[in-house]
Each structure stands twice: as structure tokens, then as C-alpha cells.
KOLGU-4560 file (N, C-alpha, C; in nm, 3 decimals, padded with zeros to 5 digits):
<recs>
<n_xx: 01.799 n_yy: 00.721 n_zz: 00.639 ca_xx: 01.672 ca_yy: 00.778 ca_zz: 00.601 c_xx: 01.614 c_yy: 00.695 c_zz: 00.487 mol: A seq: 1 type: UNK>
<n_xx: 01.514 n_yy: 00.690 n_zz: 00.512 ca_xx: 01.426 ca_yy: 00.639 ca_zz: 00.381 c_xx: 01.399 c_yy: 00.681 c_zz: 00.292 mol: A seq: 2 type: UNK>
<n_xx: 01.393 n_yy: 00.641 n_zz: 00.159 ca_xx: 01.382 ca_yy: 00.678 ca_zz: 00.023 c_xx: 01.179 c_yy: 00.739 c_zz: -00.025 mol: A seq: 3 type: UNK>
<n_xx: 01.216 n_yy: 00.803 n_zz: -00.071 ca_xx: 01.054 ca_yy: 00.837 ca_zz: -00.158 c_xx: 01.018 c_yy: 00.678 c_zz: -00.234 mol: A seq: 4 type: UNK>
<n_xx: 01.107 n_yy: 00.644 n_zz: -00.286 ca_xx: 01.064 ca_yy: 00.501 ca_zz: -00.388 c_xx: 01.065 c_yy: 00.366 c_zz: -00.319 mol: A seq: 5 type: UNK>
<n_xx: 01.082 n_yy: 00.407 n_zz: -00.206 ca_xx: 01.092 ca_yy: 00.268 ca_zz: -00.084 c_xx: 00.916 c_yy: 00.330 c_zz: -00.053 mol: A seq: 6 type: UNK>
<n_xx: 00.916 n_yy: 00.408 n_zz: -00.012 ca_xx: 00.772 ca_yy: 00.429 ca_zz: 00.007 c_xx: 00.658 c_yy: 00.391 c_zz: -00.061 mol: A seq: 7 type: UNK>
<n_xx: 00.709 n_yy: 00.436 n_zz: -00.166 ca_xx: 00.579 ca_yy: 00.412 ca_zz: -00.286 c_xx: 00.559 c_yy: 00.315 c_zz: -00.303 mol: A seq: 8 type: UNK>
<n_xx: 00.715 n_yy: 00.206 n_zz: -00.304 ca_xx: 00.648 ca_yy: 00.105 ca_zz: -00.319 c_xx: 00.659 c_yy: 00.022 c_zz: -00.218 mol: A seq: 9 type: UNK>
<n_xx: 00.608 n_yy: 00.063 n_zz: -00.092 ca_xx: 00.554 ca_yy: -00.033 ca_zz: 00.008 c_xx: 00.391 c_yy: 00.025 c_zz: 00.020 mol: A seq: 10 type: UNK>
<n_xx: 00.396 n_yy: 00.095 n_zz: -00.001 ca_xx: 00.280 ca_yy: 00.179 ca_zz: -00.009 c_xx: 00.168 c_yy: 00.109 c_zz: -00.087 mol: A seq: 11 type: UNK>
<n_xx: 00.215 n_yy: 00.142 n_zz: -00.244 ca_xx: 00.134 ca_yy: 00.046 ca_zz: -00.354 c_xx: 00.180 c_yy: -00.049 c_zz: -00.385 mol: A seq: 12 type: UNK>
<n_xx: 00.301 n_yy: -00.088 n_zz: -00.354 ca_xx: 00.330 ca_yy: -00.265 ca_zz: -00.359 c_xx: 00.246 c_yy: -00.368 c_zz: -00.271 mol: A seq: 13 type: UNK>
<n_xx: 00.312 n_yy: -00.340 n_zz: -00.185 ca_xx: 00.257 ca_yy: -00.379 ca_zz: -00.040 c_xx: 00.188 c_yy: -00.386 c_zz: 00.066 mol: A seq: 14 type: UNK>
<n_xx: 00.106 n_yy: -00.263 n_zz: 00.040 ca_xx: 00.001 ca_yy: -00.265 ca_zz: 00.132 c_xx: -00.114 c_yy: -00.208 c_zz: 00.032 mol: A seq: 15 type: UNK>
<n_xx: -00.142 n_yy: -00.182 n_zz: -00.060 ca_xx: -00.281 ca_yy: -00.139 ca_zz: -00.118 c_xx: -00.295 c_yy: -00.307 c_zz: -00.245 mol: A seq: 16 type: UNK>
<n_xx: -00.203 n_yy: -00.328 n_zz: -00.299 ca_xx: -00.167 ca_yy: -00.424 ca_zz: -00.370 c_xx: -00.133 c_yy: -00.565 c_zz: -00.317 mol: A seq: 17 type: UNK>
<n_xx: -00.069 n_yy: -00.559 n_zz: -00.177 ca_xx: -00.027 ca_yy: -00.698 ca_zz: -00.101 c_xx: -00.178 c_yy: -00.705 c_zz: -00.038 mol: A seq: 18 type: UNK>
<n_xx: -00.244 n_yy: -00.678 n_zz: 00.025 ca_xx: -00.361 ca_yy: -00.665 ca_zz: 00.067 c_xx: -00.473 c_yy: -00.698 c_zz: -00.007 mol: A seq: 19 type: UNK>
<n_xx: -00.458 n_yy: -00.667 n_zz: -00.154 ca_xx: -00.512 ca_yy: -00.662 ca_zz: -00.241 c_xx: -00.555 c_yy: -00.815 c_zz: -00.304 mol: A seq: 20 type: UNK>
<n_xx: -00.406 n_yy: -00.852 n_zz: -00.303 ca_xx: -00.384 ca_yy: -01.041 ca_zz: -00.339 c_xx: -00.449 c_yy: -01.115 c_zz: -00.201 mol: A seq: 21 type: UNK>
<n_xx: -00.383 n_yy: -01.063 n_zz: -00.076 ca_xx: -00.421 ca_yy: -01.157 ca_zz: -00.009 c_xx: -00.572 c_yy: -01.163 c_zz: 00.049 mol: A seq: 22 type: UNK>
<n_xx: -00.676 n_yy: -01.037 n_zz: 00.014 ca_xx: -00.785 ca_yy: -00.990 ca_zz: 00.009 c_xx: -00.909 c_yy: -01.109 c_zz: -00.105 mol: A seq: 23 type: UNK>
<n_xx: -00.837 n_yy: -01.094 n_zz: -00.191 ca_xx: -00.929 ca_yy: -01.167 ca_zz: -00.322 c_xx: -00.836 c_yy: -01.233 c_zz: -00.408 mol: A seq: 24 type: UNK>
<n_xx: -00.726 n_yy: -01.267 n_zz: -00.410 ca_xx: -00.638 ca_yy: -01.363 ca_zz: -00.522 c_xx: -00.578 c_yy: -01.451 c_zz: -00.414 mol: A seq: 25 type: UNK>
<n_xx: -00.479 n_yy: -01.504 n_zz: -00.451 ca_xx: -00.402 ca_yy: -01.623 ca_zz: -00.395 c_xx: -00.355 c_yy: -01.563 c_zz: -00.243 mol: A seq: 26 type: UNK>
<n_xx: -00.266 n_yy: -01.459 n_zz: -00.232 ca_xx: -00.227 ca_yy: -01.434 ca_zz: -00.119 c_xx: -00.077 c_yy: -01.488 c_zz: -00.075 mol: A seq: 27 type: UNK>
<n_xx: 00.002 n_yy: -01.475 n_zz: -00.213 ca_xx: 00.102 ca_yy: -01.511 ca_zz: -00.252 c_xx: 00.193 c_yy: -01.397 c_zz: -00.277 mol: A seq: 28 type: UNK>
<n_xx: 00.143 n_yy: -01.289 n_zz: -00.256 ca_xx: 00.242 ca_yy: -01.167 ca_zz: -00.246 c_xx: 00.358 c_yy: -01.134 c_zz: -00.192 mol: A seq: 29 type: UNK>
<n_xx: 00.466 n_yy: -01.143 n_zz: -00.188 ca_xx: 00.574 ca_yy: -01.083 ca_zz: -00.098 c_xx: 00.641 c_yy: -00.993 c_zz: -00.205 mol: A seq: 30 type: UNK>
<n_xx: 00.739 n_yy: -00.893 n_zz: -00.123 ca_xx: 00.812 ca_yy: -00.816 ca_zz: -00.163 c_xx: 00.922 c_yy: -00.850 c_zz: -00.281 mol: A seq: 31 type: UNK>
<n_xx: 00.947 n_yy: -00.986 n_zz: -00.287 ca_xx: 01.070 ca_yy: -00.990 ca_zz: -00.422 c_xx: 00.971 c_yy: -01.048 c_zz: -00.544 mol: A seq: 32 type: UNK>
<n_xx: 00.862 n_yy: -01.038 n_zz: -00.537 ca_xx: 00.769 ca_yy: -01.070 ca_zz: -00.634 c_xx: 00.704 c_yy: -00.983 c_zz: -00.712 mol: A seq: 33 type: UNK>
<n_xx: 00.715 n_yy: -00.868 n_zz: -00.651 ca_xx: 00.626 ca_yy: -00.782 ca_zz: -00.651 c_xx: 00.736 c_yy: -00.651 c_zz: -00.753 mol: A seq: 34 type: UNK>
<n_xx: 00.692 n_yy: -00.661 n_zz: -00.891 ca_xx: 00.759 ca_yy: -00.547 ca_zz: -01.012 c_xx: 00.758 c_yy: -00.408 c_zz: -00.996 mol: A seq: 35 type: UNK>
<n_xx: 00.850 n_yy: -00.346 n_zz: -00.897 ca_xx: 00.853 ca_yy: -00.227 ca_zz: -00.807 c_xx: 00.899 c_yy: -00.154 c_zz: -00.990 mol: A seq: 36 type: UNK>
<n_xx: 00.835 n_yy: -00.033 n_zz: -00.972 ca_xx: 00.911 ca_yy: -00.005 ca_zz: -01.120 c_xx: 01.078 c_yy: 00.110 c_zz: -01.105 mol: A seq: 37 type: UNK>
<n_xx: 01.112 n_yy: 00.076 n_zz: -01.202 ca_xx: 01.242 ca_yy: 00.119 ca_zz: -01.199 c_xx: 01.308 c_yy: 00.235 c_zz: -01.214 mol: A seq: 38 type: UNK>
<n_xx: 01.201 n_yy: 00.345 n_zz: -01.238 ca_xx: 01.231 ca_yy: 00.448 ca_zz: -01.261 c_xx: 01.114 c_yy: 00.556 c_zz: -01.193 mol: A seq: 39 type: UNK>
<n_xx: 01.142 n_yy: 00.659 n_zz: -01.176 ca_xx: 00.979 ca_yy: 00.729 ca_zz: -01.162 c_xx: 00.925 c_yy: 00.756 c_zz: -01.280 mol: A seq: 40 type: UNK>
<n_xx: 00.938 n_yy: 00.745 n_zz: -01.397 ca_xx: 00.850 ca_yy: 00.758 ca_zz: -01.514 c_xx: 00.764 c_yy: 00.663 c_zz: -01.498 mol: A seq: 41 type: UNK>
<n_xx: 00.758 n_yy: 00.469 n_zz: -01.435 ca_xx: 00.680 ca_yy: 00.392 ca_zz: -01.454 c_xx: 00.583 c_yy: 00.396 c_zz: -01.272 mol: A seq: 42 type: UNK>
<n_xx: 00.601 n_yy: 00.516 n_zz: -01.210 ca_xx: 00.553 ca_yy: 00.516 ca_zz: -01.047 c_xx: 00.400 c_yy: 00.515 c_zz: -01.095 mol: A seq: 43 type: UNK>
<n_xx: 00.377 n_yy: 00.635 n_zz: -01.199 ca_xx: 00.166 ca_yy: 00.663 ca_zz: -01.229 c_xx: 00.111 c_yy: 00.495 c_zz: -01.266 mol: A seq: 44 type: UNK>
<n_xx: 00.182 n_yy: 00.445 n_zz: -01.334 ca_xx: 00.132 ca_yy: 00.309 ca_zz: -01.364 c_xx: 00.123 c_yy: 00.216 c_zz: -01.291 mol: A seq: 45 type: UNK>
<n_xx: 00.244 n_yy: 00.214 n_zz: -01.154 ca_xx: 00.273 ca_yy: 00.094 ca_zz: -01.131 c_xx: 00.121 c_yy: 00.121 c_zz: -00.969 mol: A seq: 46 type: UNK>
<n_xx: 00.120 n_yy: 00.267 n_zz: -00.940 ca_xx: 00.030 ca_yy: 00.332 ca_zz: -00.806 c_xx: -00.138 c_yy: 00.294 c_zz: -00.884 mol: A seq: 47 type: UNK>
<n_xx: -00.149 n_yy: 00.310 n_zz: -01.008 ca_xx: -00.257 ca_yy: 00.279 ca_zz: -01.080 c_xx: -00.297 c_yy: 00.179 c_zz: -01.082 mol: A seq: 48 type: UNK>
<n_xx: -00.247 n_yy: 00.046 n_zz: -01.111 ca_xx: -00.279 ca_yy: -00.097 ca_zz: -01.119 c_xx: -00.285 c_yy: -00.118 c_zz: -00.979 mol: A seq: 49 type: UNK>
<n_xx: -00.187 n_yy: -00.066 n_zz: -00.856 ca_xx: -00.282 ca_yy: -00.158 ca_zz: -00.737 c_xx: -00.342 c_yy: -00.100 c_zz: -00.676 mol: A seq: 50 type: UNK>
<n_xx: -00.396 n_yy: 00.010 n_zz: -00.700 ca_xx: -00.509 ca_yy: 00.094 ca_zz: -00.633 c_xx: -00.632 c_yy: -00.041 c_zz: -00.719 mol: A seq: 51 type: UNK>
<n_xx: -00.618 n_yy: -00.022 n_zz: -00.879 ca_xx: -00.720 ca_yy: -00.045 ca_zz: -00.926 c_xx: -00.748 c_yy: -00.193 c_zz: -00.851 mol: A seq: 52 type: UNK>
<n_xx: -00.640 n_yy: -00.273 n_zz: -00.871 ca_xx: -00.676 ca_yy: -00.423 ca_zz: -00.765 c_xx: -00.722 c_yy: -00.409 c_zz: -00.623 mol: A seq: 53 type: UNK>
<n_xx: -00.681 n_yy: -00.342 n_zz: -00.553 ca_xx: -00.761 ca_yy: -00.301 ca_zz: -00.400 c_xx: -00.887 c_yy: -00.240 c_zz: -00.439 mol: A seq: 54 type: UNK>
<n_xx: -00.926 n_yy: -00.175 n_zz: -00.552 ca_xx: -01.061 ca_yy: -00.107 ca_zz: -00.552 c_xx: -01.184 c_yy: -00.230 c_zz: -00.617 mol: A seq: 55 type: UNK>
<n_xx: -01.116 n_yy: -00.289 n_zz: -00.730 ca_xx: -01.176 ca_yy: -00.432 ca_zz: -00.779 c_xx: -01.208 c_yy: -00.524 c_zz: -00.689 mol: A seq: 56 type: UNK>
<n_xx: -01.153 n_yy: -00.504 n_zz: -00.571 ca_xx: -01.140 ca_yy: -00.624 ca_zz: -00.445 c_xx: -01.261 c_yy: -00.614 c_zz: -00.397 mol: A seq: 57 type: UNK>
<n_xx: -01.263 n_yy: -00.480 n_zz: -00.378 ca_xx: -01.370 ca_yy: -00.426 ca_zz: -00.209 c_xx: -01.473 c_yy: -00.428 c_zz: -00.298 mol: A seq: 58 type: UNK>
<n_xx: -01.459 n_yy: -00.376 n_zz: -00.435 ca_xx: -01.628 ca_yy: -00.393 ca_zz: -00.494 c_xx: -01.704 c_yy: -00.535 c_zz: -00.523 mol: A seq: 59 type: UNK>
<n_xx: -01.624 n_yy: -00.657 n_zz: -00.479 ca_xx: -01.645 ca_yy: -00.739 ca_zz: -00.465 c_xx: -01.693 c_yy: -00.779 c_zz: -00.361 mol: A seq: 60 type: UNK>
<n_xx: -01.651 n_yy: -00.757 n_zz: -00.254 ca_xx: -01.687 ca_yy: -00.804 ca_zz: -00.104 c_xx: -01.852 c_yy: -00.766 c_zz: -00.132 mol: A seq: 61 type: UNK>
<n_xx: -01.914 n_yy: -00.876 n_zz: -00.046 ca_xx: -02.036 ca_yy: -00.859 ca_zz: 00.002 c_xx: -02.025 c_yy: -00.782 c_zz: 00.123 mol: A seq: 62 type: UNK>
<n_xx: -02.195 n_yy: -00.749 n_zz: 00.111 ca_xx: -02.218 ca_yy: -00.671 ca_zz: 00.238 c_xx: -02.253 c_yy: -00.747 c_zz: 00.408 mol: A seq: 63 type: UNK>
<n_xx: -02.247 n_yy: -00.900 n_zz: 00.382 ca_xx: -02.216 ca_yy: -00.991 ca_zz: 00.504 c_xx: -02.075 c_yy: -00.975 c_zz: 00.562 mol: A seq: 64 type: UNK>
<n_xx: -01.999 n_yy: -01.027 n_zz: 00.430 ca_xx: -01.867 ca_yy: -01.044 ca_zz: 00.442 c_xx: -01.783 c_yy: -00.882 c_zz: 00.499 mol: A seq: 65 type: UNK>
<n_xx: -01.857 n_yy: -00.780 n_zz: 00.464 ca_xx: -01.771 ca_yy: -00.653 ca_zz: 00.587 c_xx: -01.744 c_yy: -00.695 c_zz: 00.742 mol: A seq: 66 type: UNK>
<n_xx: -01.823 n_yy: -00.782 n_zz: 00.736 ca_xx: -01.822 ca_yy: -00.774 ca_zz: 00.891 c_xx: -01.759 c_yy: -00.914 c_zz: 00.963 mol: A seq: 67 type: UNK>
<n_xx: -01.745 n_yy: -01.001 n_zz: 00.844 ca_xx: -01.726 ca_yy: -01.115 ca_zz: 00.913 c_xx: -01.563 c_yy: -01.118 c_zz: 00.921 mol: A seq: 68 type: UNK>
<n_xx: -01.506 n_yy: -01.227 n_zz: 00.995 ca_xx: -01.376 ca_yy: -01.274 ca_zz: 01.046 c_xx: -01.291 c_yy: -01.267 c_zz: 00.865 mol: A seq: 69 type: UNK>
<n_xx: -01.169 n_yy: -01.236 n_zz: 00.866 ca_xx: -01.078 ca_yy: -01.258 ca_zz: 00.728 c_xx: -01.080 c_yy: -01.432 c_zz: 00.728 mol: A seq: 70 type: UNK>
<n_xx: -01.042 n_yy: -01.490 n_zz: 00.855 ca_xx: -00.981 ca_yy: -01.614 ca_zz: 00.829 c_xx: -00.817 c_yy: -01.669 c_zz: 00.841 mol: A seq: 71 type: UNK>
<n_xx: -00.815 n_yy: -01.765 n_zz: 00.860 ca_xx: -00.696 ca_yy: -01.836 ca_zz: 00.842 c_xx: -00.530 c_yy: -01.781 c_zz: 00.787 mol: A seq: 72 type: UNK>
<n_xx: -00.623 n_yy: -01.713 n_zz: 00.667 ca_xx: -00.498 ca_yy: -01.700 ca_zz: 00.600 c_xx: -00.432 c_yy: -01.565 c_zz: 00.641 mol: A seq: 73 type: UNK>
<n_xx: -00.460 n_yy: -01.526 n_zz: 00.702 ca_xx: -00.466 ca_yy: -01.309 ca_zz: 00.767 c_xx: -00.324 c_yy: -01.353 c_zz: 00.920 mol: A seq: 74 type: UNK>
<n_xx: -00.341 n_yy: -01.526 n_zz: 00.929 ca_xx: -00.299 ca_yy: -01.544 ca_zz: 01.050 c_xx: -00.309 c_yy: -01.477 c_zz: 01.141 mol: A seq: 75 type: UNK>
<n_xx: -00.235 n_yy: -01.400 n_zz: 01.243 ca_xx: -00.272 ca_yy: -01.312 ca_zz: 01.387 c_xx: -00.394 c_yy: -01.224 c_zz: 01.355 mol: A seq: 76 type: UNK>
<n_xx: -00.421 n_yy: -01.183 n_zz: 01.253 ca_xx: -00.567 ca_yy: -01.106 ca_zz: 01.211 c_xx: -00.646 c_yy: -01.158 c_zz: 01.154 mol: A seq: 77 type: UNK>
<n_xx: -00.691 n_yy: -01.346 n_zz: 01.178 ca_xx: -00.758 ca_yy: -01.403 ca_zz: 01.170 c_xx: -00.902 c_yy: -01.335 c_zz: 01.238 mol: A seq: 78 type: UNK>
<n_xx: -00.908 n_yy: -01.302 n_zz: 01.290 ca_xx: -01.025 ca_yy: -01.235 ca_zz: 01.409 c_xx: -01.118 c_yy: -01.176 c_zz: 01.348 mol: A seq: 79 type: UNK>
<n_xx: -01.021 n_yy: -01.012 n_zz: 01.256 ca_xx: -01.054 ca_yy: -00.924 ca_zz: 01.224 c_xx: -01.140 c_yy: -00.868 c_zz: 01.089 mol: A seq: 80 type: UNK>
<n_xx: -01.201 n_yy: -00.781 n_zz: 01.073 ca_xx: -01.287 ca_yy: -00.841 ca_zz: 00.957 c_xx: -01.261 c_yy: -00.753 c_zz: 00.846 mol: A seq: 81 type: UNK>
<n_xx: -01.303 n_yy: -00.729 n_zz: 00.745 ca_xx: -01.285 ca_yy: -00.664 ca_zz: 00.587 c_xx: -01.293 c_yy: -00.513 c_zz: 00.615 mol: A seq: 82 type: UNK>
<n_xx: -01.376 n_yy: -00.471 n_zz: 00.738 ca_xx: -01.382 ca_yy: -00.326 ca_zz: 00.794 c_xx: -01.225 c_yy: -00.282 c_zz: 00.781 mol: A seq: 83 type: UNK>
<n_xx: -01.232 n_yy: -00.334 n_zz: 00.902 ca_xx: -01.102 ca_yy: -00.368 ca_zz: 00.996 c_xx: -00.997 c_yy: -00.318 c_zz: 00.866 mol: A seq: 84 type: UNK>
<n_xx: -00.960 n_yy: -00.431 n_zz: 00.793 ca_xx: -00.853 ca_yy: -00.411 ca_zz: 00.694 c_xx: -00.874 c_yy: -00.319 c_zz: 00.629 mol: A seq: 85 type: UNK>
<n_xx: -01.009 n_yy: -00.255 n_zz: 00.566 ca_xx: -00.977 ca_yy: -00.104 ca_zz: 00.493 c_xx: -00.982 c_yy: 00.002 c_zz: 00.567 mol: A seq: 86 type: UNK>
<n_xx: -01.008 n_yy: 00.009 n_zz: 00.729 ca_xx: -00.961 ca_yy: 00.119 ca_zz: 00.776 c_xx: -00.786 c_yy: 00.110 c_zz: 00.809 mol: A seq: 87 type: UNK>
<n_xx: -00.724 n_yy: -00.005 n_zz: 00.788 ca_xx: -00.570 ca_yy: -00.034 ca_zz: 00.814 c_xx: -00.466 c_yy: 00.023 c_zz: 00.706 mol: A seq: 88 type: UNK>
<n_xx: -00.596 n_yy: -00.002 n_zz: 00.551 ca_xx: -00.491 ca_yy: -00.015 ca_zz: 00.462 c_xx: -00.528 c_yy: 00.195 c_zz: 00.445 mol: A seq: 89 type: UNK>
<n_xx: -00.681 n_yy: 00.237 n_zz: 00.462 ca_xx: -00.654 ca_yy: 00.329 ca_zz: 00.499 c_xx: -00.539 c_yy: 00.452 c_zz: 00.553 mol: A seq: 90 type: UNK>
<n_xx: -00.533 n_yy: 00.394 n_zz: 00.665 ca_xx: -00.378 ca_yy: 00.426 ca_zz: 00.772 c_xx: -00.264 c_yy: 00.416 c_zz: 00.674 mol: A seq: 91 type: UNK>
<n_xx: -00.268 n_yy: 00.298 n_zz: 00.638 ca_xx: -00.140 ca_yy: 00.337 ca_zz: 00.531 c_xx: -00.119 c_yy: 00.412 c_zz: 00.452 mol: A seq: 92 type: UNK>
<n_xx: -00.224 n_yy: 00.441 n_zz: 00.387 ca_xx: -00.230 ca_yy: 00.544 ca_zz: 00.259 c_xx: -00.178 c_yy: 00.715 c_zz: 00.303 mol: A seq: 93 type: UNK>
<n_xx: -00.259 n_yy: 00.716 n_zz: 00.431 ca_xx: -00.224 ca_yy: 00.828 ca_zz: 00.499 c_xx: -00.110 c_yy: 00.897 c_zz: 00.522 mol: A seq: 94 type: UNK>
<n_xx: -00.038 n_yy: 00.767 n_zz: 00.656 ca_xx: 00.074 ca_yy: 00.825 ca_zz: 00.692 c_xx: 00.187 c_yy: 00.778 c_zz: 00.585 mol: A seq: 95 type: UNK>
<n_xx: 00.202 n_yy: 00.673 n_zz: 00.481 ca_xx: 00.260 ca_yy: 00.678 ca_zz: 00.416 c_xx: 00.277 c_yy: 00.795 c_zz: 00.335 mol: A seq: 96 type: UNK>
<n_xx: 00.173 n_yy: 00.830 n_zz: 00.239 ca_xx: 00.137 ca_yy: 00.958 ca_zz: 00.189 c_xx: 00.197 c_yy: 01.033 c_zz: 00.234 mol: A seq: 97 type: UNK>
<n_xx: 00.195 n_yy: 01.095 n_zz: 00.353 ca_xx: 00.253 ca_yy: 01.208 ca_zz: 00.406 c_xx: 00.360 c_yy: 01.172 c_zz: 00.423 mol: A seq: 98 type: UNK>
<n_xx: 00.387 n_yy: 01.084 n_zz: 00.476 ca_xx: 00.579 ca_yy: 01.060 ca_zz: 00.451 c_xx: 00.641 c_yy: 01.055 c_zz: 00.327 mol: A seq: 99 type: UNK>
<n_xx: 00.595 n_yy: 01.060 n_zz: 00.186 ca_xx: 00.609 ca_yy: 01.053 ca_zz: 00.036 c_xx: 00.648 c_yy: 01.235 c_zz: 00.060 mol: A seq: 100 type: UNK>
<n_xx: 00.541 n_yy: 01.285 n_zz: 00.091 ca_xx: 00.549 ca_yy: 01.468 ca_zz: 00.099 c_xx: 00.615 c_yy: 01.489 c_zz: 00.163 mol: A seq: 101 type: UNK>
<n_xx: 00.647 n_yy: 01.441 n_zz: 00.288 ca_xx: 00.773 ca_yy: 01.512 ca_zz: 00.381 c_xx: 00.891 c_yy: 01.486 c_zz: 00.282 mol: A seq: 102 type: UNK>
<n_xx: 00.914 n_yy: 01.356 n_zz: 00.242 ca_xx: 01.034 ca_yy: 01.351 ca_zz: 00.188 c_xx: 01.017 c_yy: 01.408 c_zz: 00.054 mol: A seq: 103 type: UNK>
<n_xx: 00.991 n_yy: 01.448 n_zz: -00.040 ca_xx: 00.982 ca_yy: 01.518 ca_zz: -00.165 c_xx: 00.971 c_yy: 01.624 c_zz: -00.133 mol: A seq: 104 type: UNK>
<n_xx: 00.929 n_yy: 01.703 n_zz: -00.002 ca_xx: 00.972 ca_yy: 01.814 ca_zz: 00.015 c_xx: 01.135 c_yy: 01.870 c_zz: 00.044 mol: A seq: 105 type: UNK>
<n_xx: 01.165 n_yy: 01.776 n_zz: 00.147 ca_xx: 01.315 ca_yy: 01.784 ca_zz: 00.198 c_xx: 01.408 c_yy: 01.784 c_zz: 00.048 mol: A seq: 106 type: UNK>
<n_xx: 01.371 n_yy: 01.712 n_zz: -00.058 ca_xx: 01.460 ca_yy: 01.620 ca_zz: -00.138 c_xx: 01.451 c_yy: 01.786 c_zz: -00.245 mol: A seq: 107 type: UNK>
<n_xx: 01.340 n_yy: 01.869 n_zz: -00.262 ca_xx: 01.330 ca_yy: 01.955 ca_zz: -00.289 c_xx: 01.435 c_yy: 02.124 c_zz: -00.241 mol: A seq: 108 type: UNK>
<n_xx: 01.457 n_yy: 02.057 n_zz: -00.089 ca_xx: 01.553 ca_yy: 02.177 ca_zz: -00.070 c_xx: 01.686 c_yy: 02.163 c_zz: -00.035 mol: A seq: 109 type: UNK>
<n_xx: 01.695 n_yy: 02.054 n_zz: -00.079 ca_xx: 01.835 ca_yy: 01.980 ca_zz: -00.041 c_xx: 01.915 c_yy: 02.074 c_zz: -00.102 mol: A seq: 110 type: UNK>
<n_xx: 02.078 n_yy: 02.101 n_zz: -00.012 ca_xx: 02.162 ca_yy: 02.218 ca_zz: -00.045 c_xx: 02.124 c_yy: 02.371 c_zz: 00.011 mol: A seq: 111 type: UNK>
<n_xx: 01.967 n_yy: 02.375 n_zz: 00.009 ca_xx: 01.931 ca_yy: 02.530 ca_zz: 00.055 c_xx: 01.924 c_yy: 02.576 c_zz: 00.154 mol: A seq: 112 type: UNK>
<n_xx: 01.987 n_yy: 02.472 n_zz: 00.289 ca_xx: 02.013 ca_yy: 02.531 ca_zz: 00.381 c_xx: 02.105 c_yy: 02.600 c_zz: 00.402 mol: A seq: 113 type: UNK>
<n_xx: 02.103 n_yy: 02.692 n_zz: 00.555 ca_xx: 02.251 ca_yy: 02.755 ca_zz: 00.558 c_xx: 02.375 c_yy: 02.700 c_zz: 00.585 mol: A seq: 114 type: UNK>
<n_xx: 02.484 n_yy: 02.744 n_zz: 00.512 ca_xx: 02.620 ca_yy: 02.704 ca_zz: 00.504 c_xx: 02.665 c_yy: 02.694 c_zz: 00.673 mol: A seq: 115 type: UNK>
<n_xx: 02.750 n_yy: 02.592 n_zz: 00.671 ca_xx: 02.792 ca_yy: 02.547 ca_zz: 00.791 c_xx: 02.933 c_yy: 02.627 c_zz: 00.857 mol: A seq: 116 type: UNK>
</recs>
């Protein structure tokens, strides 16, 4: 089973934040680069900074550029355009999200089932 903190941070590591770089910065993001924080005391900060970089991004995009191709660097989603990717990273937020709540719920009643 998967962890709540594997989530979060693929969630805001990786897809609101990896998206984020490869959206408007270098596009040099991968997972062992990326300062997952180490505790849940540093989760509000670490969900804060790459929201705020995915939100800094898109307020950047022009209103041509919604529609046009990413490019090269998107490789197999060369095609697809800036829409495209925030209804994706969308999706993520979602069902990730809700998989954060399923599991913080479970992790919540752990033990309170009935005895075997």
C-alpha cells in the first residue's frame, strides 16, 4: 500500500511542481532532486511553494500560447497544448487528493476494526 507522504509528494513534488519546471523553468526536475520534506510539520510549506510555482507559471502563459503545441521538450505530449496540461495536472490534484483522504482516513482507524 501506499503511503500518505508518497502522495503528497508526487502530488506537489511532481506533478503540480515537476510540471511547473518543465512548464516555465529549465525542465530539469526529477524525483531525487526534488526536497520532499521530512517530516509532516514541513508538508504546508513544501504543498505551498509548488502550488505557488504552478500558479506563477500559468499567470504567465499568454492567451495564444493556451492553445498552442508544448513542444519538444513534453516529448510524446509534444502535440498537446497548455489547456491540455492544466486539465492533466488538474486530474492529479483530484484523484491524488482523494487518495491523500482515503488514506488518512484508513490510517485514522487503524486497530478499530473487529478482532479477528
Amino acid at each position: 500500500m501506499t503511503t500518505i507522504a508518497w502522495r503528497i509528494g508526487h502530488l506537489a513534488g511532481m506533478a503540480v511542481g515537476g510540471f511547473a519546471d518543465r512548464l516555465v523553468a529549465t525542465g530539469s526536475s526529477t524525483s531525487a532532486g526534488v526536497d520532499f520534506p521530512k517530516t509532516a510539520a514541513g508538508v504546508d510549506a513544501f504543498l505551498a511553494t509548488n502550488y505557488a510555482r504552478w500558479r506563477a507559471g500559468l499567470i504567465g502563459v499568454s492567451e495564444p500560447d493556451w492553445g498552442r503545441p508544448l513542444g519538444r521538450k513534453w516529448g510524446p505530449y509534444a502535440d498537446t497544448s497548455t489547456c491540455d496540461l492544466v486539465l492533466h495536472v488538474f486530474d492529479e490534484v483530484v484523484h491524488h487528493g482523494a487518495e491523500i483522504g482515503v488514506l488518512r482516513d484508513l490510517y485514522a482507524q487503524r486497530g478499530s476494526g473487529p478482532s479477528r
